[in-house]
C-alpha positions, 0 to 999 in steps of 0.5 A: 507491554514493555516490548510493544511500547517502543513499536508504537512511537514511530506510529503516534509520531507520524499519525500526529504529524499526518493530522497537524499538516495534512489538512485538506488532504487535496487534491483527493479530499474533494471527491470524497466529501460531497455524497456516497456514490461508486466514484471515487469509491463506496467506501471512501465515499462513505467515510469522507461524507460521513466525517467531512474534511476534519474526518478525512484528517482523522482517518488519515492520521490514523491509517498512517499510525496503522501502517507503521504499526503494522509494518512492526507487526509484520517483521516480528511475525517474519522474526525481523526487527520491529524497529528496523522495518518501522525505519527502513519504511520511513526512510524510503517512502517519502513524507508527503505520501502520507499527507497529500492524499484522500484514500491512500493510506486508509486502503494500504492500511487494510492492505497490510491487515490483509498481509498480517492476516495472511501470514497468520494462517487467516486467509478468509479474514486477509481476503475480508480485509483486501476486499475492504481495501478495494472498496475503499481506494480502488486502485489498491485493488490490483495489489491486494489480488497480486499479493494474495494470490502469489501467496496461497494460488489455491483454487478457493482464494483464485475464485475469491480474487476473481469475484473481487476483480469481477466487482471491481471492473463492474464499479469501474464500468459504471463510472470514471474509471471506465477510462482505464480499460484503454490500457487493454489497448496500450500494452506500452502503458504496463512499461510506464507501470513498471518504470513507476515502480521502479521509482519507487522500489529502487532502494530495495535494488540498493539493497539487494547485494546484503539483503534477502526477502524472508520466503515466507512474504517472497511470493507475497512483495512479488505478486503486490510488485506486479499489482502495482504494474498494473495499478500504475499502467491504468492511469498511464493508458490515459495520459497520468505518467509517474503516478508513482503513489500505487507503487508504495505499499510495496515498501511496507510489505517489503521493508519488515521481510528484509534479512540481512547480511553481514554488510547489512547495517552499512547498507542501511546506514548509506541509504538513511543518507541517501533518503535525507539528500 
């Protein structure tokens, strides 16, 4: 107990934080409240009808004090720090992603789940919880199936991420997101999804010089990096540039499997004041 309880401050601070100034969640907590339908998820439909705008805030607050916790989790599975990740994750990604939006941080919460779950040997759990991440924020989609896949490419978890991907194009036909088929058209839009991407992971090219991803989450951050490509590719095929959002739980993947050397903690110590400018 007494080496968990340090893990879970950083968590209840932010999820408190979260609740107090992220109500209504716009400009996506709209579209969440009015009825269950495909659009702009199953899942997320459900929730938010079912809680309304002060259920949203709940599920908000405690998705953000999940993915802290997880990211803790993540690193003392990987043998890294629990608190310096916790640190380095919140350094980098940038306060408002956790308030301003309807689904983000619910689906990179079972996101990181399914990453935990993974590196735990519990792969039918980690797909369970990808799959739940998908229903409820679609655009984490691309994500989990990138992660996942680069991770273990056995022919079990290929035919489970193809169903996934098969289910999500079909949710995507029948409704809005039909849209972001143009991509298939707009191959330029995949260079706006890897700019985007850029923005947000250019801390981790910051430290590159003195860090190393541990092995075992490598293959893992690579496949997550190449979902948000295409997650960010989507919206760009239509005309939304610099949707910067999908590109994030990149960061909570990335931020527990840092290993540094020598040079490290001045590296970290350079980009606290980087992220504070």
């Amino acid at each position: 107990m007494r080496r968990t309880a340090p893990l879970l401050v950083l968590p209840v601070a932010l999820g408190v934080a979260a609740y107090a100034f992220g109500l209504p969640l716009e400009p996506d907590a709209s579209y969440y409240v009015g009825g269950v339908a495909l659009f702009p998820s199953p899942l997320g439909t459900i929730l938010g009808t079912a809680g309304g705008y002060t259920g949203l805030a709940v599920l908000n607050a405690a998705s953000v004090f999940a993915i802290v916790l997880v990211v803790a989790l993540v690193a003392r599975e990987l043998d890294r720090p629990p608190l310096v990740a916790q640190g380095l994750a919140l350094v980098i990604v940038q306060g408002e992603w956790f308030i301003h939006w309807g689904m983000d941080a619910p689906a990179a919460a079972l996101l990181l789940a399914a990453a935990l779950l993974e590196l735990r040997g519990h792969s039918r759990w980690a797909l369970v919880a990808a799959g739940l991440g998908a229903a409820t924020h679609l655009a984490a989609l691309p994500l989990a199936l990138g992660a996942l896949v680069a991770q273990r490419a056995g022919w079990r978890v290929v035919a489970a991420a193809s169903t996934l991907a098969a289910a999500g194009a079909a949710v995507a036909s029948l409704t809005a997101y039909r849209a972001g088929f143009q991509v298939l058209h707009e191959p330029r839009a995949f260079v706006e999804g890897a700019r985007e991407l850029l923005l947000v992971c250019w801390p981790l090219l910051l430290l590159s010089p003195v860090a190393t991803l541990e092995p075992r989450a490598r293959r893992m951050f690579y496949g997550c990096a190449a979902g948000a490509i295409v997650a960010g590719a989507i919206p760009a095929a239509v005309g939304q540039l610099g949707v910067t959002r999908y590109a994030v739980p990149c960061i909570f993947i990335a931020a527990p499997a840092l290993r540094f050397g020598r040079l490290g903690r001045v590296s970290v110590r350079r980009l606290a004041r980087v992220g504070s400018t």
